[in-house]
N, C-alpha and C positions, 0 to 999 in steps of 0.2 A: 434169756428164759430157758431152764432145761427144760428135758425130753419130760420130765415127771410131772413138773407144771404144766406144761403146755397139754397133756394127757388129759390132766383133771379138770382144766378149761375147757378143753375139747369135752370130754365125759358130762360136764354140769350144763354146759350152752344146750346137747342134743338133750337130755335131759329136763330143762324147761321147754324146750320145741314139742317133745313126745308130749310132756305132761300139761303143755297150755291150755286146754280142748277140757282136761282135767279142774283147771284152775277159773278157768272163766265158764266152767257150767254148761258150755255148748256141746253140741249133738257134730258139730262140724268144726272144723280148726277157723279159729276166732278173728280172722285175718281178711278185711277186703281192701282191694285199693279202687277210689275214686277215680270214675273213669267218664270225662267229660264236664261241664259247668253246670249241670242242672241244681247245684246245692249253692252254688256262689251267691255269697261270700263267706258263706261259713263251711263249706266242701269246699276245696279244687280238684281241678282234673292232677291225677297224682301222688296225691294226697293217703297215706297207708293208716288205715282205720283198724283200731281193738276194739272188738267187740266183746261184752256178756250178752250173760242168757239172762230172758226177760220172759214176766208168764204172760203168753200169748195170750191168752183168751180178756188179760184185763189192762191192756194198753190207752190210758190219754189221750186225747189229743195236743199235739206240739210235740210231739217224743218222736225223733228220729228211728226210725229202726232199717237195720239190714234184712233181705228179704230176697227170694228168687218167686218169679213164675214156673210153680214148678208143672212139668210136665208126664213125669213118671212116676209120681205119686209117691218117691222118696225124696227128699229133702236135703235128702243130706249125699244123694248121687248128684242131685239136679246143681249143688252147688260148686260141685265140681266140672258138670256139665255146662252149665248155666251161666248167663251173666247174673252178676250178682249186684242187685242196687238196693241204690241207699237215700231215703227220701223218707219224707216228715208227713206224721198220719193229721191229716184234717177231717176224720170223718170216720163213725164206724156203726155196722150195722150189724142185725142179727138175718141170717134168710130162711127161708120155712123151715126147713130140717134142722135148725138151731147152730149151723156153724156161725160163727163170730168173723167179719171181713171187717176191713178195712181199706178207707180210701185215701190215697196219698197222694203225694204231690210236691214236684221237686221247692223249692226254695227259689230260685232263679227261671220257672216255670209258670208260665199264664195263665193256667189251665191244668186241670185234676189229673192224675194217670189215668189210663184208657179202660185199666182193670182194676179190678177190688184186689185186695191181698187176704187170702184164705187164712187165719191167725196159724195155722198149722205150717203154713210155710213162712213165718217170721223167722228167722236164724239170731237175733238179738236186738243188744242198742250199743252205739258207739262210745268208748268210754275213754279211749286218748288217739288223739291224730297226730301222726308226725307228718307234717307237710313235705309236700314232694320227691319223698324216698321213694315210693310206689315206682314213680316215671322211669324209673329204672327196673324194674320186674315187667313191668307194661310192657317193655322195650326188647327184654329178654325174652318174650313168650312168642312174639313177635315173628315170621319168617326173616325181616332184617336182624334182628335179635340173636335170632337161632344162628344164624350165619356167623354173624360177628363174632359167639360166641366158640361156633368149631370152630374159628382160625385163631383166636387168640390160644386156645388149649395145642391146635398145629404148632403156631411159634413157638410155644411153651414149651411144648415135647422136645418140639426138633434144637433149639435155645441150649436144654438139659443135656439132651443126647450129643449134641456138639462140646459140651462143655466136657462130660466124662470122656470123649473120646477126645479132649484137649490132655485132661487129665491122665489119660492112660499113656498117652506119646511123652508127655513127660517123666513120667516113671518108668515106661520101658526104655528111654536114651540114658536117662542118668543109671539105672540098672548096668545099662549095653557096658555104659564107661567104667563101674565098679567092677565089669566084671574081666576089662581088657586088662584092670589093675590084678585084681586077681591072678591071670593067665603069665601075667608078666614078673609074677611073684610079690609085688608094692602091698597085697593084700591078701589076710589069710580068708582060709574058706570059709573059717567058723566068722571074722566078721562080716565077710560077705553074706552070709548067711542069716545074719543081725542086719543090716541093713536090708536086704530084702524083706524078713519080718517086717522092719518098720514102715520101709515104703510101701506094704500090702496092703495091709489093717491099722495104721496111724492113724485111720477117722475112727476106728474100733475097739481098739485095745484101749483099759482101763488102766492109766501106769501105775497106781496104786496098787496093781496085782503083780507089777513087775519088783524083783531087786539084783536085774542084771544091771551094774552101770553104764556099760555100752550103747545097751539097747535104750537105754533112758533117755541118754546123752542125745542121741539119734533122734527117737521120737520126740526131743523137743526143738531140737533144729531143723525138721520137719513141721513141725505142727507150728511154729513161727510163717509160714508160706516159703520156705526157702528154695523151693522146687520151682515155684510160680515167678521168680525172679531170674535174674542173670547170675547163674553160679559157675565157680569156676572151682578146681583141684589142685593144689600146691602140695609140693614134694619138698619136707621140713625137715629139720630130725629133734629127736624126743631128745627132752632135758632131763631125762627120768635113766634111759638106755642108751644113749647115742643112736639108737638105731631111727631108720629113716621113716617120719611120721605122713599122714597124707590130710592136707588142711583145706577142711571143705570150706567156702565162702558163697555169701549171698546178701549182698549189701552192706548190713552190718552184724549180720548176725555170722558167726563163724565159729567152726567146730572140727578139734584137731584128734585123729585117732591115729595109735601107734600100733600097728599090727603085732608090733613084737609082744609088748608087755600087755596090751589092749587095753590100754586107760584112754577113757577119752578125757580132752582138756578142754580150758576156755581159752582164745588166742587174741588180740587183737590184729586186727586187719595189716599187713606193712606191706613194704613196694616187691615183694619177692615172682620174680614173674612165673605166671601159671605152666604147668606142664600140660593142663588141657581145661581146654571153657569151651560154652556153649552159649 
């Protein structure tokens, strides 16, 4: 998947996230998870509930709705604040001053809830369940949760940072050794110079902007993993100049540069023993 795709996937997912609350009518984001058996067997404990918005004041009876006891007189804090349950109205009344309640009562319950539900604090009605994804957000909010969750982003980190500082010892030894060839004359400065380019920015550079053929050469016998393997340096000489070539290898992939004329070539692998491996 490229970097552009995965962009616009990233861009469209937070995009229906922002816009759900939009889409399902609600005053609060449209998301509860079942928490407990009081709805079994048509709730579980687990269970991640879509909710819309539903007009309060003219609800049925047998209509599941989500709902908080709220305490702060907003709704839509208390849901954040609040447990949020989800339970089937059997009952509704008007009380003197004309607010509209409702009495409910779990599914898997003997007995009515202990409170009416004010229709101002309905939050919706359930409109698709995916069973037991929830149990994992449950488990996330959770102090084990919370925990679990620092140490897996610890390994993560540290995993990463192990890895780049794997990656970095490998670029600077095979560096060290370009640059002994260098000192030693086996290697000019301007390739030296191309081979460092590539070994810096190889995850970066776009070859399509290059038309050094050296430097191509290179970045694609890099960008094969040839670092990441057992490589070793053979001292050759060019078919091109007679002069003496330097043939990089790493498994199977192999790449032969002539300092003289600076062609790089394609070589197959043969028994010529190395002047320096690693």
């Amino acid at each position: 998947m490229s970097k552009r795709t995965a962009a616009c996937l990233t861009v469209a997912v937070v995009a229906v996230l922002v816009f759900l609350p939009f889409l399902a009518g609600t005053k609060t984001y449209p998301i509860a998870i079942v928490q407990g058996n009081s709805m079994y067997p048509n709730l579980q404990n687990g269970d991640l509930v879509f909710f819309k918005q539903i007009n309060p004041q003219y609800i049925t009876n047998g209509t599941i709705i989500v709902f908080v006891q709220s305490d702060t007189g907003v709704t839509a804090l208390d849901s954040l604040t609040k447990p949020v349950v989800i339970h089937r109205i059997v009952g509704s009344l008007i009380q003197g001053d004309g607010k509209v309640c409702y009495t409910t009562k779990g599914d898997n319950n003997k007995v009515n809830d202990a409170s009416v539900v004010a229709a101002d604090h309905v939050l919706g009605t359930p409109v698709l369940v995916i069973p037991k994804i929830g149990i994992v957000l449950v488990f996330l909010s959770s102090p084990q949760g919370l925990v679990a969750t620092i140490g897996f982003i610890t390994i993560f980190y540290l995993g990463s940072y192990e890895t780049k500082l794997k990656e970095d010892e490998l670029k600077e030894t095979f560096l060290g050794e370009l640059a002994k060839k260098m000192m030693n004359g086996e290697l000019s400065e301007e390739v030296f110079k191309k081979f460092e380019f590539a070994v810096k920015y190889a995850n970066n550079v776009k070859t399509e902007e290059l038309n050094d053929s050296t430097t191509l050469a290179i970045l694609g016998w890099l960008k094969k993993g040839s670092l990441e393997k057992r490589w070793k340096i053979k001292k050759t000489r060019c078919a091109t100049c007679s002069g003496t070539t330097l043939t990089f290898e790493s498994n199977k992939n192999s790449l032969v540069i002539c300092s003289k004329c600076s062609t790089p070539k394609s070589k197959d692998k043969h028994n010529t023993k190395p002047t320096t491996c690693k």
